[in-house]
N, C-alpha and C positions, 0 to 999 in steps of 0.2 A: 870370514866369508862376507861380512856385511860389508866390512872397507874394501874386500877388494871388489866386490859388486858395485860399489858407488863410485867405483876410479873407473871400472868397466862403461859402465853409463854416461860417465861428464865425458869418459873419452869419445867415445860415439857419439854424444852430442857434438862434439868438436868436427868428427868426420863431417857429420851431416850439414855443417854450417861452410864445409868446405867441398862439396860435392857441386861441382858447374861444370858445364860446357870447357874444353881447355886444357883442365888440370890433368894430369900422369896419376897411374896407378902408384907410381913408384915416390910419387911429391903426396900422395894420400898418406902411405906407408912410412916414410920420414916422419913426418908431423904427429902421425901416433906415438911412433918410439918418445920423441922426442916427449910428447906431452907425459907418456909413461913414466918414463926415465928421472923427469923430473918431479913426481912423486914418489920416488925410492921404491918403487915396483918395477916388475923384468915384465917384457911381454909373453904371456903364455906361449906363442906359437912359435916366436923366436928360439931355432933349434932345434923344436919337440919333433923328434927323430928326421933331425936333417931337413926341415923345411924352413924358406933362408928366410922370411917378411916377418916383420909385426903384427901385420894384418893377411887376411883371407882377401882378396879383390876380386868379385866375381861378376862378369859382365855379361848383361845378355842371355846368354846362353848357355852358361858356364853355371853350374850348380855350387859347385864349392870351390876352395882350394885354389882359388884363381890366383896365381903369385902374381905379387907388385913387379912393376916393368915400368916401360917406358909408352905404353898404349897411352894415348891422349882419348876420354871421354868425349864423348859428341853429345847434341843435343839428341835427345828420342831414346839416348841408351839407358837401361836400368843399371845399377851394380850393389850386389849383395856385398856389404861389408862384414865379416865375421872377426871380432877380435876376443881376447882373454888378455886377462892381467893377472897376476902373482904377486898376494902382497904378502909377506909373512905368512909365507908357507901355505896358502892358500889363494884358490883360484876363481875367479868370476868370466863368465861366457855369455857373450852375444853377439846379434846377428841384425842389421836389419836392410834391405833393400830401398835402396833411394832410385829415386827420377835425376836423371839428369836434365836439366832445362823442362821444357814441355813435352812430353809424353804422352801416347795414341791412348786412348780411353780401355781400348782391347791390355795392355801393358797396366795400367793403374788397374784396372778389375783383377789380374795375375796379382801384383803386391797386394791389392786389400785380403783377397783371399786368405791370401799366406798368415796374414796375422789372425783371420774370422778362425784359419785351423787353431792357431795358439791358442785364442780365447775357449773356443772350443772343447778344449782338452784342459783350459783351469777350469773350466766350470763343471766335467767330468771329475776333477781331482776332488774326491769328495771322501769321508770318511770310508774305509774298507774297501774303497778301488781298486782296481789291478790295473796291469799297465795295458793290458789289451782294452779297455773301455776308453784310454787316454787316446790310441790306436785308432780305433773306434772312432770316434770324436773327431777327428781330423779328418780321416781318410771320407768320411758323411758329409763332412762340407766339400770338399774339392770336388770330389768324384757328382755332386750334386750340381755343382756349377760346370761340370764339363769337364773338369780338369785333372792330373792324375796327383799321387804322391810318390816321392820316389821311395824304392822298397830296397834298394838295396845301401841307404845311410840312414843311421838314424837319429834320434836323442837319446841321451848317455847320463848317467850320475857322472858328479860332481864336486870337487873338495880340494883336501891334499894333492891329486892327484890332476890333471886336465880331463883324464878319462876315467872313469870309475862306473862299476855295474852300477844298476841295471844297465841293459839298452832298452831304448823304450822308442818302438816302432813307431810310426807314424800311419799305420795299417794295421787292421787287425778286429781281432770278437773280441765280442762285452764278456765279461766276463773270465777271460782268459790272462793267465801269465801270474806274475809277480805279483802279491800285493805290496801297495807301495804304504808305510808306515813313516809317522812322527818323527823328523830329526832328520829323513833323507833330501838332500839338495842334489836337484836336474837340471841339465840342461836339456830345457822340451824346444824343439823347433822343425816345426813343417818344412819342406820341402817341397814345393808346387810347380809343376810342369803345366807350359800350356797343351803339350800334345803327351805325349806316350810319356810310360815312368822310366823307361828303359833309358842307360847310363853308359858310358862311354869314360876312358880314363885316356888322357894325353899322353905322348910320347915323355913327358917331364916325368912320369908318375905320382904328381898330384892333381889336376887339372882335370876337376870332374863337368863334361859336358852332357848335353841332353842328345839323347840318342836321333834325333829327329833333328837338331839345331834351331828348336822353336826353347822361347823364354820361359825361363826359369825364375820362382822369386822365395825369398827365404825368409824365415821370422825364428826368432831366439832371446829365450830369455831364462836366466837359473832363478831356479824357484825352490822355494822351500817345501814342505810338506810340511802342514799343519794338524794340531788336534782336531780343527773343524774344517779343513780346506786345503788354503796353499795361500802363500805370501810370494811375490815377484822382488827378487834381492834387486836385478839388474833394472829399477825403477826411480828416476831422479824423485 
C-alpha cells in the first residue's frame, strides 16, 4: 500500500506540473500512463469495468469521471484530476483539483474548501470514530461556507481491491455508522459544489455533472487508520 501510494503521489505531482492553459485532457492522460507504466505498475482506472483513461479528467463542472479527450483547457478552468495506481496487487487513490492559469477568487474558495473538508475529517479520525463523525466533519465546513456536498458518491475503503467497504459519506451524524478500526485504509474525499448537491450522469455513463452546471471541486487522499489517528499514505 505504501508504494503504490507514493507512485500515486509523484504521479499527480507530475499532472500538477503539467496543468496550463493549452494542454488536452487526453495529452494529461498519456503522460500518466506513461509515467505509471514505467514504474512496473497498471493504472487503477484503466479498464476498471470498462472505463477507457488512466485518469479521471474533471473540468469545471464535471464532479468526477470526466474521461480524457481532446478538450483543450483554457485559462479560468478548474480540473479535478482523480488517478490510482496498482502496484503489486495493491492500490493507491487520489484526487486533486488544480487552477488552470489564473482563476476568479469565487473558484479558488470552491478548491480550498474541498481540502478544509479532507482535513476536516482527519482530524474527526480519531480513536473509536464512526464514519458518520467523518460525514459530519465535512458536510459542517461546506455547507457553513455556503456550499453543498455531493450525497450521492462517496469515500470508499481501499486495498487489494480499488473499491472496498466501508463507504464513507461525506454527509451525515456524529456518531453514526461504522466504527472505523486500526489497519483499515480509505479513500476519504470531499466533493464540493458551488450550488446544489444534486448530480447529473452523461450520456457516456460515466460523466458525473453538477445538477445546476455551477463548479465543482474535489480533494482525495488514502489514508490509513491509526492506533492514535490516521496517517495520509498518498503524501510525498
Amino acid at each position: 500500500m505504501r508504494q503504490a501510494c507514493r507512485l500515486t503521489a509523484e504521479c499527480m505531482q507530475q499532472m500538477q506540473g503539467l496543468v496550463k492553459p493549452g494542454i488536452t485532457t487526453e495529452a494529461l492522460d498519456e503522460a500518466a500512463f506513461e509515467f505509471i507504466d514505467s514504474r512496473g505498475a497498471k493504472p487503477s482506472f484503466k479498464g476498471y469495468r470498462g472505463y477507457p483513461g488512466s485518469i479521471c479528467a474533471s473540468v469545471n463542472e464535471v464532479i468526477v469521471h470526466g474521461i480524457p479527450g481532446k478538450r483543450v483547457l483554457r485559462e479560468g478552468d478548474i480540473i479535478g484530476i482523480d488517478l490510482g495506481v496498482l502496484y503489486k496487487g495493491f492500490h493507491g487513490d487520489m484526487t486533486r483539483t488544480f487552477a488552470v492559469g489564473e482563476i476568479s477568487p469565487e473558484a479558488q474558495r470552491l478548491i480550498d474548501t474541498a481540502k478544509d473538508c479532507f482535513d476536516a475529517q482527519i482530524e474527526a479520525l480519531v480513536p473509536g470514530c464512526r464514519v458518520g463523525d467523518l460525514g459530519y466533519a465535512a458536510q459542517a465546513v461546506a455547507e457553513g461556507r455556503g456550499y453543498s456536498v455531493v450525497r450521492d458518491l462517496c469515500g470508499h475503503g481501499v486495498g487489494r481491491s480499488l473499491h472496498e467497504d466501508p463507504d464513507v459519506p461525506n454527509y451525515g451524524s456524529r456518531g453514526r455508522g461504522i466504527r472505523l478500526r486500526p489497519g483499515m485504509t480509505l479513500a476519504l474525499e470531499p466533493m464540493v459544489n458551488a450550488g446544489d448537491y444534486r448530480i447529473m450522469v452523461l450520456d457516456d455513463g460515466w460523466t458525473v455533472v453538477t445538477y445546476d452546471g455551477r463548479l465543482s471541486a474535489h480533494y482525495e487522499n488514502t489514508v490509513l487508520v491509526t492506533e492514535d489517528g490516521s496517517e495520509i499514505l498518498t503524501r510525498l
